[in-house]
C-alpha positions as CSV (number, residue, x, y, z in Angstrom):
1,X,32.9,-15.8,15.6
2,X,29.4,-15.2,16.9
3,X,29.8,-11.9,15.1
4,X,30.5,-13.0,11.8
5,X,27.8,-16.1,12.2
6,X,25.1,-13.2,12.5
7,X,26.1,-11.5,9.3
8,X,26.6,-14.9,8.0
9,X,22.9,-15.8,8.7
10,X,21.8,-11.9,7.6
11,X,23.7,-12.9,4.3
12,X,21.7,-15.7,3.7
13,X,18.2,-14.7,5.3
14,X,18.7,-11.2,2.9
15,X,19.9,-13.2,-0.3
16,X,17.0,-15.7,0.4
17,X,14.2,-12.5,0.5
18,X,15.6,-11.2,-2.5
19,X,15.8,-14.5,-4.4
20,X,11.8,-14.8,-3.5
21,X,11.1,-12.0,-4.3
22,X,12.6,-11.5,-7.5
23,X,11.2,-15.1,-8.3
24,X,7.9,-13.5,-7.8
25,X,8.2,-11.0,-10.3
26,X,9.7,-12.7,-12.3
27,X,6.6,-14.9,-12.4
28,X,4.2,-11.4,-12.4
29,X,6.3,-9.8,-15.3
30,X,6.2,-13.0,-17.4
31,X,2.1,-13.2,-17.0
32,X,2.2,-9.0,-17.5
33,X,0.1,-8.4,-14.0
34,X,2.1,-6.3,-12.2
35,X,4.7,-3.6,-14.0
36,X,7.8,-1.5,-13.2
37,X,5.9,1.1,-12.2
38,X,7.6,5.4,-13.5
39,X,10.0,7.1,-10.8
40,X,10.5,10.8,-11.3
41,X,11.5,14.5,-10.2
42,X,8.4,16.1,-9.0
43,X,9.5,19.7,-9.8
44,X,5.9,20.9,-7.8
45,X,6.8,19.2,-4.7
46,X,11.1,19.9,-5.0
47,X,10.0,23.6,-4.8
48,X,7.6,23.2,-1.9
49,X,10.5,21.0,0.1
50,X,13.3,23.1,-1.2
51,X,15.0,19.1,-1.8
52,X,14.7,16.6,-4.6
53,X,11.3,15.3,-4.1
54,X,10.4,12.0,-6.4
55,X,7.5,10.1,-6.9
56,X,7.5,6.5,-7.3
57,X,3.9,6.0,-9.3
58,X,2.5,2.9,-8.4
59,X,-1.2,4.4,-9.2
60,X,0.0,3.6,-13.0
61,X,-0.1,-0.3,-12.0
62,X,-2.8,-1.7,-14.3
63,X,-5.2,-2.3,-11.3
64,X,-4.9,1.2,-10.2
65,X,-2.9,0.7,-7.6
66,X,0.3,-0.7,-5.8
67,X,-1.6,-4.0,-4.4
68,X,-1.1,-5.6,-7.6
69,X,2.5,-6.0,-6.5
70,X,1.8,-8.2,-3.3
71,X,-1.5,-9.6,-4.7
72,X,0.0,-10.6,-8.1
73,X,2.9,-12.4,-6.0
74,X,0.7,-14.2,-3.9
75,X,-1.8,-15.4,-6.6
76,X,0.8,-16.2,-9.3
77,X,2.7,-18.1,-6.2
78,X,-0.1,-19.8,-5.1
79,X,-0.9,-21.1,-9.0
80,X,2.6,-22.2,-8.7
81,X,1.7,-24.4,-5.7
82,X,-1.2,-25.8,-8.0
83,X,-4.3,-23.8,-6.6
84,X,-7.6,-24.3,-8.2
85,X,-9.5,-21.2,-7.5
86,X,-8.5,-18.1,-5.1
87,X,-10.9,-16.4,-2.3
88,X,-10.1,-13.1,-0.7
89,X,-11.3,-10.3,0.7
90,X,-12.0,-6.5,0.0
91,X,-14.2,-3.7,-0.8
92,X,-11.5,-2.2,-3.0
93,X,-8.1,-2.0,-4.2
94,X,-6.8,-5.7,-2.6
95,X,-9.8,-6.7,-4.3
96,X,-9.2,-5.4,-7.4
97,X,-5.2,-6.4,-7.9
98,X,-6.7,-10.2,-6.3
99,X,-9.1,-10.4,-9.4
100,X,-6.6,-8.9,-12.0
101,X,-3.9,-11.2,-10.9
102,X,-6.0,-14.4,-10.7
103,X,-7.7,-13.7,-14.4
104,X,-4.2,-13.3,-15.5
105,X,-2.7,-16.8,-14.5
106,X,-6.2,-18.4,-15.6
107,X,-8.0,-18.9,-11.8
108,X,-11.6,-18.3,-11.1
109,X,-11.8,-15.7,-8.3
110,X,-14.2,-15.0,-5.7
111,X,-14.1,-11.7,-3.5
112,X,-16.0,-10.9,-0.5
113,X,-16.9,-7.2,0.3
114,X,-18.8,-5.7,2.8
115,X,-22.0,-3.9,2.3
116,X,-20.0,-0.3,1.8
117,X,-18.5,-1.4,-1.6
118,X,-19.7,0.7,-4.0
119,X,-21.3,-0.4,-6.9
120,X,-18.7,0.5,-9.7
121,X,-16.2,-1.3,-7.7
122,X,-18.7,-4.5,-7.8
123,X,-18.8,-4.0,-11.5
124,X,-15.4,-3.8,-11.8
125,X,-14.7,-6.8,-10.3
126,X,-17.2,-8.8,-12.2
127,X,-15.7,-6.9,-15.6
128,X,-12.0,-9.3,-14.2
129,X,-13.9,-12.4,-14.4
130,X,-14.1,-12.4,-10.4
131,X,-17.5,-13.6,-8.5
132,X,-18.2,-10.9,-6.1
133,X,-20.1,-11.7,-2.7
134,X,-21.5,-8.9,-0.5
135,X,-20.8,-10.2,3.1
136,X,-21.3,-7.9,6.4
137,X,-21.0,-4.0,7.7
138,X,-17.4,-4.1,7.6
139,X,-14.3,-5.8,5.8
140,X,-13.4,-8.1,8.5
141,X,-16.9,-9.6,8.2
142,X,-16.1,-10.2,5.1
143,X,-13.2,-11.8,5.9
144,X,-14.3,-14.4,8.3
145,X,-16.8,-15.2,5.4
146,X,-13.7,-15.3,2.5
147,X,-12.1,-17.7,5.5
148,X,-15.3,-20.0,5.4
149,X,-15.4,-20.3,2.3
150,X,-11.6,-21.3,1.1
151,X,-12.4,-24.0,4.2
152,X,-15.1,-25.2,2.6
153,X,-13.9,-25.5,-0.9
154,X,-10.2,-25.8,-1.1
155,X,-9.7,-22.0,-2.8
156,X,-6.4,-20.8,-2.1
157,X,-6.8,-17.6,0.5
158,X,-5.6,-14.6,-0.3
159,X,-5.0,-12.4,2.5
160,X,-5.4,-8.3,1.3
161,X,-2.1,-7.2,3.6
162,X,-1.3,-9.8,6.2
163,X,0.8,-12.4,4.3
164,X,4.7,-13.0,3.5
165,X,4.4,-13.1,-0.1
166,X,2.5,-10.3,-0.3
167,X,5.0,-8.7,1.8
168,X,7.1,-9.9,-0.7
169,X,5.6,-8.6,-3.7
170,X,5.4,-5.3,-2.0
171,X,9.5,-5.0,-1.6
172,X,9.6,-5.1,-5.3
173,X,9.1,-1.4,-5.1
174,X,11.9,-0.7,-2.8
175,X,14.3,-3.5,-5.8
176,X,13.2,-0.7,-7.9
177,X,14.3,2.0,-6.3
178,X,17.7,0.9,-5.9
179,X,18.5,1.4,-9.8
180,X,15.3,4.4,-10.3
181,X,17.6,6.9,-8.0
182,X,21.4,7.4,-8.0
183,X,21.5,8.1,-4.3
184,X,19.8,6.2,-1.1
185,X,16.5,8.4,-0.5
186,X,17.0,10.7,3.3
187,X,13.0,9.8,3.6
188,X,10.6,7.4,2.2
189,X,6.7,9.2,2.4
190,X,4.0,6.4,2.4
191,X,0.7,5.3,4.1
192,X,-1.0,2.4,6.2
193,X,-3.7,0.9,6.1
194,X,-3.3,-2.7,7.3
195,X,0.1,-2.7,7.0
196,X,1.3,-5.0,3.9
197,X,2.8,-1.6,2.2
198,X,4.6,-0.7,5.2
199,X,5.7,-3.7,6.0
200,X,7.1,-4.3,2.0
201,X,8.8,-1.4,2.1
202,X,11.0,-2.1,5.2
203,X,11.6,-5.1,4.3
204,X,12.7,-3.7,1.0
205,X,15.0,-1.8,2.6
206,X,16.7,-4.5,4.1
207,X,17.1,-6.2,1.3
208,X,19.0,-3.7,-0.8
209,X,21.0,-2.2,2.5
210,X,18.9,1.1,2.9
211,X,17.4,-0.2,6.4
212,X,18.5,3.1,8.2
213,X,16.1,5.4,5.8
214,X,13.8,7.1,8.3
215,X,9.6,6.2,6.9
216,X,7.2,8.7,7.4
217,X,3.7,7.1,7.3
218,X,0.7,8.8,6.9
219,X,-3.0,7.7,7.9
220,X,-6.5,9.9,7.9
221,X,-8.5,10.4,11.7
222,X,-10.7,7.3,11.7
223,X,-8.7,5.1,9.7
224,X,-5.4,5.6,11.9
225,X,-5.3,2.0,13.5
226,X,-1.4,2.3,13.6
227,X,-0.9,5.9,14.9
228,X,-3.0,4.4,17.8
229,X,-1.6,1.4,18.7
230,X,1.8,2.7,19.1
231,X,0.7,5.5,21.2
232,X,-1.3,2.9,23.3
233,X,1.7,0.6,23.1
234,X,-0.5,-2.0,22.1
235,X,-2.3,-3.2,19.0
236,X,-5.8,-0.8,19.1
237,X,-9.1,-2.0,17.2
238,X,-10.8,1.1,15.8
239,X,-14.7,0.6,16.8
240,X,-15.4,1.9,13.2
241,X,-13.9,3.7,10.0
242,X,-15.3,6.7,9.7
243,X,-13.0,8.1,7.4
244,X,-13.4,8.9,3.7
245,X,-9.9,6.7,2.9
246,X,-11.7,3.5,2.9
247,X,-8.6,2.3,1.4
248,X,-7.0,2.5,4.7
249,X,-9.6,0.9,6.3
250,X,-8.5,-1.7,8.7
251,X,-9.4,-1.5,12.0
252,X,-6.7,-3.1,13.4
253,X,-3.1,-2.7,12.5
254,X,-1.4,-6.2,11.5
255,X,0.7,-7.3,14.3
256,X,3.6,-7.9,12.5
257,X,3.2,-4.2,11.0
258,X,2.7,-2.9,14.4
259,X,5.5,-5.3,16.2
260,X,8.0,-4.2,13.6
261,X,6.8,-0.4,13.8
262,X,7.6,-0.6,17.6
263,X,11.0,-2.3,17.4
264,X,12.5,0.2,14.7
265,X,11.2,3.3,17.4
266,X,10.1,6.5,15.5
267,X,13.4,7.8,14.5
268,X,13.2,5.2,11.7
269,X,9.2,5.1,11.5
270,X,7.3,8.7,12.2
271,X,3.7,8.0,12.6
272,X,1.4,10.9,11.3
273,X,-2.5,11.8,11.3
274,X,-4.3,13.9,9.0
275,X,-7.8,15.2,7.9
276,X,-10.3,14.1,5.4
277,X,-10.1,17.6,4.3
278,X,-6.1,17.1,4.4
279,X,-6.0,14.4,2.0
280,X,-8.6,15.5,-0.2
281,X,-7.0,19.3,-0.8
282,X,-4.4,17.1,-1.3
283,X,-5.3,14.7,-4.0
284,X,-7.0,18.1,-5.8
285,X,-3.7,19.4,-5.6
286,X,-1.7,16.6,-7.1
287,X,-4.0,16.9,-10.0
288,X,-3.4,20.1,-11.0
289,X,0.7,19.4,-10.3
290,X,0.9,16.3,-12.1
291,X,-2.1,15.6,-13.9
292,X,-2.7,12.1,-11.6
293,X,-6.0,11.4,-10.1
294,X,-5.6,9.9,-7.0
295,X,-7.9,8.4,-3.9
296,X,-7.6,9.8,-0.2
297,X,-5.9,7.3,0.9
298,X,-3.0,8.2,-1.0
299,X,-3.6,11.9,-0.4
300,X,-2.7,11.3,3.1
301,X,1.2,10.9,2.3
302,X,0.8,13.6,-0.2
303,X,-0.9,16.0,2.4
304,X,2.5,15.5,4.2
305,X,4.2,16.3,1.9
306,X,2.3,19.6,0.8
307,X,2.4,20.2,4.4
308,X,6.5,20.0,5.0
309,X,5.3,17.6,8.6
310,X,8.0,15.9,10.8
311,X,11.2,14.9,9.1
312,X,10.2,17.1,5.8
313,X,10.8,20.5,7.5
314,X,13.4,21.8,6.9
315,X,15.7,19.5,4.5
316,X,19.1,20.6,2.9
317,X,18.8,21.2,-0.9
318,X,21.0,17.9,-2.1
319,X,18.5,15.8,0.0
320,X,16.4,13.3,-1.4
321,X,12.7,12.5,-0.7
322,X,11.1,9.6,-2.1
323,X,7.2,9.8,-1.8
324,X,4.9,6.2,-2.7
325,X,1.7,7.3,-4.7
326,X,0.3,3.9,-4.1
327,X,-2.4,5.2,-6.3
328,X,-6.1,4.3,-5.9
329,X,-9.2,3.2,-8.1
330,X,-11.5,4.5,-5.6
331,X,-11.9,8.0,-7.2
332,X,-13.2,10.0,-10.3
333,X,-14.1,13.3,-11.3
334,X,-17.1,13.5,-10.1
335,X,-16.6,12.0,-6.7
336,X,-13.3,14.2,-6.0
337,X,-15.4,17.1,-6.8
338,X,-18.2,15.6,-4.4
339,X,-15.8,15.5,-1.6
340,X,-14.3,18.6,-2.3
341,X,-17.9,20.3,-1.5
342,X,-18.4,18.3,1.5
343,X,-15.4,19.4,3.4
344,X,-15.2,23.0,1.6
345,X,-11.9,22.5,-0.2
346,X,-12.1,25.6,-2.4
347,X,-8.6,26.1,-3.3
348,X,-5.2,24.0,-3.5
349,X,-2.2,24.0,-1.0
């Protein structure tokens, strides 16, 4: 009886994620801020893995990247709850999907960034309506601010990763997946920053029965708050980011992220570390494959992938790889080319 009383309760808990979820967008489609984003055959990355490699494109969100799916969730739930205004936090991509989503269901918008934003973002931000309020060396100075401020005047807060709905949002990816391939994926290929990606996607896989796919995650030396926690065993707080993936710049993990990280074990979540110079050969790589400009944060996962790491050596043909290009608005010509000359990327993988 006990037994079946857990798989009762799994029922319901599963059912009620999905349910959210799907209420969620269903609530982003209907306002147009987040979209079903393309799912294909990379034939580049097939050859290089000697498997069927597919890319789920979440840089082709309209924010530029996969945030909007969380971010839209959260602001369109919390204009559902009858929110007047939303306050958040970021120097970048959170930032970006925050101000799309809330110009989208009508709500003024204020984002705090630390000093390190550069200017286009700033002016990209202010081009979505959004007020934007450079606050302290790092984000989570800006975040304490973003916190003071919703305190003081009632704005909804909008946490960037480390919240259920954006959680929520997140899994939508994973609902997609379920009809975008004909099989369950053998590996799922992402990265982490603060977590709220990570976390979306195993929570996706619970909800559509895939929780036994093995996720490789991917972070950049300086930004790899994750990768060293769970060698510490403990949640670690980088003393700085001093890598070029800004976008994967937290400097501490969320715990729920980490907690949930540790309790799976590394059969089902590999942790993995790579270079600047890794993920920006990589991103120079994906250009010329598929024609995609992305940032270094998301030429981390790609670098594994280039780089056939942990649980991509050595895959049987009829296996299926699933790789996240969570995408990125934190790059253009001019500054790939820029960081190609810094770390002497001259040629492609």
């Amino acid at each position: 009886i006990s037994a079946m009383a857990r798989a009762l309760t799994r029922s319901v808990r599963v059912g009620a994620r999905l349910w959210a979820s799907n209420l969620a967008a269903s609530t982003a489609t209907e306002a147009h801020i987040h979209v079903r984003s393309p799912c294909f055959r990379s034939n580049p990355l097939s050859d290089r893995l000697g498997c069927n490699v597919w890319l789920k494109m979440d840089c082709m969100q309209p924010s530029g990247s996969f945030k909007l799916r969380g971010l839209s969730a959260a602001v369109a739930n919390a204009a559902s709850r009858g929110a007047t205004s939303i306050v958040s936090s970021s120097g970048g991509n959170a930032g970006l999907a925050t101000a799309h989503a809330a110009r989208e269901v009508g709500l003024p918008c204020t984002i705090f960034v630390p000093e390190s934003t550069p200017p286009a973002i700033i002016k990209k931000l202010q081009a979505y309506g959004a007020t934007a309020i450079v606050h302290g060396s790092v984000w989570d100075e800006a975040n304490e601010r973003a916190i003071e401020e919703a305190n003081a005047t009632g704005g909804e807060l909008v946490h960037p990763f480390d919240q259920q709905d954006v959680w929520d949002g997140n899994a939508s990816l994973v609902h997609e997946l379920a009809t975008d391939l004909a099989v369950k994926p053998d590996a799922i290929v992402t990265v982490c920053g603060g977590g709220g990606l990570l976390l979306g996607i195993l929570q996706g896989l619970e909800d559509v029965g895939w929780e036994g796919t093995p996720v490789l995650v991917a972070e950049t030396a300086g930004a790899d708050s994750l990768n060293q926690s769970l060698a510490a065993g403990e949640l670690v707080t980088l003393p700085a980011i001093t890598s070029v993936a800004k976008s994967l710049g937290a400097r501490r993990i969320s715990e729920t992220a980490f907690n949930k990280c540790r309790d799976l074990g590394p059969s089902k979540v590999s942790s993995w570390v790579t270079t600047d110079a890794a993920a920006v050969r990589a991103c120079g790589t994906f250009l010329d494959d598929h024609r995609v400009m992305v940032e270094p944060a998301c030429g981390a996962g790609l670098a594994a992938v280039y780089e056939k790491v942990g649980i991509l050596a050595d895959r049987h043909p009829d296996d299926t790889i699933l790789v996240e290009v969570c995408g990125g608005a934190l790059m253009d010509s001019a500054t790939l080319a820029t960081m190609r000359a810094h770390f002497d990327v001259v040629d492609n993988y």
